[in-house]
KOLMAR-392724 format. One line per field, with one value per atom (N, C-alpha, C): residue in three letters; chain; atom name; x, y, z. Coordinates in Angstrom, 2 decimals. Layout:
N
residuo	(ALA:...);
cadena	(A:...);
atomo	(CA:...);
u	(X:...);
v	(Y:...);
w	(Z:...);
//
This chain:
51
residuo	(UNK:UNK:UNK:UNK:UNK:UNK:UNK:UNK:UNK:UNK:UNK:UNK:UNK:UNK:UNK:UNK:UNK:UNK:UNK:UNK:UNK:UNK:UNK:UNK:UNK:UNK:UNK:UNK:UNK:UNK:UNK:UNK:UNK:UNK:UNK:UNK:UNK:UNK:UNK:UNK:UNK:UNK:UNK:UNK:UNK:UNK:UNK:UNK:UNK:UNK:UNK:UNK:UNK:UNK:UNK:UNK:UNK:UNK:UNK:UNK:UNK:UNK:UNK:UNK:UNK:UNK:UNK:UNK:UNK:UNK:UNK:UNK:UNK:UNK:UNK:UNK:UNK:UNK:UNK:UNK:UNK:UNK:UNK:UNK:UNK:UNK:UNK:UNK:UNK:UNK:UNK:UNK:UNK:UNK:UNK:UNK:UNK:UNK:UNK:UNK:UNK:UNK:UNK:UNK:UNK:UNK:UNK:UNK:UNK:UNK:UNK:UNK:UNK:UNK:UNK:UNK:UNK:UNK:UNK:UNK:UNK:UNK:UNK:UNK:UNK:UNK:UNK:UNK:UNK:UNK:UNK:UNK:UNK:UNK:UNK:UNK:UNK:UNK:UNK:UNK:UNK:UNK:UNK:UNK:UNK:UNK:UNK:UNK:UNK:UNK:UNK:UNK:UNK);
cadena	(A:A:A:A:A:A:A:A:A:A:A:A:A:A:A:A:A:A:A:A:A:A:A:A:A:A:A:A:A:A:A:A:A:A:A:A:A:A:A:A:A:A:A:A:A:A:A:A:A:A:A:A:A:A:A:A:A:A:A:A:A:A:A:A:A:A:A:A:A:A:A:A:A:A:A:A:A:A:A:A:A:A:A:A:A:A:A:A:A:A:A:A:A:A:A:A:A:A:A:A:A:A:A:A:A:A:A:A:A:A:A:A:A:A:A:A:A:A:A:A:A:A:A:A:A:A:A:A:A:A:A:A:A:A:A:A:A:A:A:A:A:A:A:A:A:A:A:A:A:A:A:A:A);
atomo	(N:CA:C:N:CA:C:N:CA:C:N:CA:C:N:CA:C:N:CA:C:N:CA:C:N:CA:C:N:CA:C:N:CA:C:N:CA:C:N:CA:C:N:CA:C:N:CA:C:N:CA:C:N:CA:C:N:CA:C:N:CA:C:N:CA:C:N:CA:C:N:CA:C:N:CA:C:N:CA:C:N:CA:C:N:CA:C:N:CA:C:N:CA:C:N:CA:C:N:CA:C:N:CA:C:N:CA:C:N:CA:C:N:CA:C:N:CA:C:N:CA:C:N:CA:C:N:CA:C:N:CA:C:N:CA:C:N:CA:C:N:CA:C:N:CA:C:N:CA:C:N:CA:C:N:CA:C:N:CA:C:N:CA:C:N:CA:C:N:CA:C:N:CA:C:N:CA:C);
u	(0.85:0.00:0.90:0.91:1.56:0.73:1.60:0.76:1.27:0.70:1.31:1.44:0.39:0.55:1.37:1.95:3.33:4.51:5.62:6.78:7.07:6.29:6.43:7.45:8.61:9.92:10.30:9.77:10.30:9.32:7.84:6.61:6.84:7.65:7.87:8.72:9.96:10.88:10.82:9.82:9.01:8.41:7.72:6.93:7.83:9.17:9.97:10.74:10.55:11.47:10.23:8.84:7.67:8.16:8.18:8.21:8.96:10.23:11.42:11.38:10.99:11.00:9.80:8.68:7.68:7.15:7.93:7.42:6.02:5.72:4.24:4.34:3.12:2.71:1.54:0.94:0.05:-0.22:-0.59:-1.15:-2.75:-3.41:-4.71:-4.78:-5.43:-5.74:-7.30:-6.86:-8.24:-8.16:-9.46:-9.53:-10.52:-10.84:-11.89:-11.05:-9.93:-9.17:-8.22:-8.17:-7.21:-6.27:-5.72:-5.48:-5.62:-6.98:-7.60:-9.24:-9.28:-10.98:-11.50:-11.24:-11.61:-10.91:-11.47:-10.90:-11.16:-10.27:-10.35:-11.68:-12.36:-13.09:-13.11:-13.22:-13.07:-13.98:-14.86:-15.49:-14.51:-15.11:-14.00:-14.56:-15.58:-16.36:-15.60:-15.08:-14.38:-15.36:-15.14:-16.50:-15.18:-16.36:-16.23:-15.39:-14.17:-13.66:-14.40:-14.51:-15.08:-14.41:-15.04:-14.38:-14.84);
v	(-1.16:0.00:1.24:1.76:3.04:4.48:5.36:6.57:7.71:8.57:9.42:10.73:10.39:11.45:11.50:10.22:10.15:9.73:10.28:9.82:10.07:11.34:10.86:10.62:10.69:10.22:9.12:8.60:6.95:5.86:6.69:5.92:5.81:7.18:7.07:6.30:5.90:5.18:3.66:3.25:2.08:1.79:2.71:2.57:2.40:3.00:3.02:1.39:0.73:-0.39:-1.50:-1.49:-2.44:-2.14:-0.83:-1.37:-1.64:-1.43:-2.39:-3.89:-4.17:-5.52:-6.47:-5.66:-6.89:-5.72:-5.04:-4.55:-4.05:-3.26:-2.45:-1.67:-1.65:-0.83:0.71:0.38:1.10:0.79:1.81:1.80:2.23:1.24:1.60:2.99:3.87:4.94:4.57:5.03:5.12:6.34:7.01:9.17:9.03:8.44:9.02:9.44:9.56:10.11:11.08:12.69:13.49:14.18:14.89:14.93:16.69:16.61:18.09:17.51:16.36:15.48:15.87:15.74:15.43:14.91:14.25:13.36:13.57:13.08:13.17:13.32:13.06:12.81:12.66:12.58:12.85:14.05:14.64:15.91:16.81:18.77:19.32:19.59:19.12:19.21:18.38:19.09:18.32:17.21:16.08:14.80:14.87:14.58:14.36:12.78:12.95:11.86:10.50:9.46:8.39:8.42:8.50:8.00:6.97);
w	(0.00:0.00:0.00:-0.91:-1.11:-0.22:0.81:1.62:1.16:0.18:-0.22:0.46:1.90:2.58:3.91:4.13:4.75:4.18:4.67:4.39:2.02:2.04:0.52:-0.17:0.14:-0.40:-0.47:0.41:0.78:-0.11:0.14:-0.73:-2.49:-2.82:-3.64:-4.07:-3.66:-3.42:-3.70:-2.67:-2.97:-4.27:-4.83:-5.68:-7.03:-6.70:-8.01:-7.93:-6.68:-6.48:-6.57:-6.41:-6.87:-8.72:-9.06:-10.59:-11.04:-10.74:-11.20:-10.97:-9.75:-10.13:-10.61:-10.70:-10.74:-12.22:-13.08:-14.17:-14.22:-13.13:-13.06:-13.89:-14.22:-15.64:-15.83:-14.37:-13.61:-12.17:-11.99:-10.57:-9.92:-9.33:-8.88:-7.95:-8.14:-6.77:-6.16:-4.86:-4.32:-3.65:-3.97:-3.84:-3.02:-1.74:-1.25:0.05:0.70:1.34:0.90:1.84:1.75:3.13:3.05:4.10:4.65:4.12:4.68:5.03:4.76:5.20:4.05:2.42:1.44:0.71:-0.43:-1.18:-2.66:-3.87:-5.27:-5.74:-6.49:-7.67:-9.18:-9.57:-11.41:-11.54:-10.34:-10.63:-9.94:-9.98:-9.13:-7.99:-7.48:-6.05:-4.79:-4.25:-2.93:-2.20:-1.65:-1.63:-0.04:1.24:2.23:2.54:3.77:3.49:4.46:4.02:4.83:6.05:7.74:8.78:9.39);
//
């Protein structure tokens, strides 16, 4: 599980060492968490985060 809202250097880090070795090609997101208590959408309406 990649946390992009901790440690983002290191997550990133990781993420560059999952695709080197196992040849990832993409990556799933999940946007219903932010770290202001909203989360992504594909709209531009800020959507409340699940607690």
């Amino acid at each position: 599980m990649v946390l992009p809202n901790y440690n983002q250097a290191a997550q990133f880090d990781g993420m560059q060492n999952v695709k080197e070795m196992y040849r990832v090609g993409a990556w799933k997101v999940y946007t219903p968490w932010g770290p202001n208590g909203t989360g992504s959408t594909t709209s531009t309406t800020p959507t409340p985060a699940s607690r």
